[in-house]
N, C-alpha and C positions, 0 to 999 in steps of 0.2 A: 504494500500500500504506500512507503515514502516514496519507492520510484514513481505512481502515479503521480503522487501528490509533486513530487519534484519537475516533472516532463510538465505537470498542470503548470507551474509556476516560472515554467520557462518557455514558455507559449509554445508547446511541442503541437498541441492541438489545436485543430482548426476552431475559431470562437463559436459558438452557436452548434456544435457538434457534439451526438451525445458519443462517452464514452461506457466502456460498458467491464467495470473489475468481478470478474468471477471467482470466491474466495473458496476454493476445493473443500478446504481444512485440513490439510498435510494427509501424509502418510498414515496417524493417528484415526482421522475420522472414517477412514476406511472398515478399520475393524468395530464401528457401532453399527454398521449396517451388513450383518453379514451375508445375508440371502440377496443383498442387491448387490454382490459385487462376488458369488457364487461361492462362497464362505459357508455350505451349508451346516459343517462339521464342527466349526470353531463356536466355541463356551467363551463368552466373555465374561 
């Protein structure tokens, strides 16, 4: 999110354009969903 926030503040983007941060949640969040990502064996 700083490098958005830095490209924002150094006019990397065009003014009036939307931009669009999609935050995964690491490596981490993968294993709280384990049937959506075919983990069907793992015990959290």
């Amino acid at each position: 999110m700083a490098c958005l926030v830095d490209l924002s503040c150094k006019g990397y983007f065009k003014e009036g354009k939307n931009v669009v941060f999609l935050h995964t949640g690491g490596s981490f969040a993968l294993f709280g969903y384990p049937d959506a990502f075919g983990f069907p064996d793992y015990q959290a």
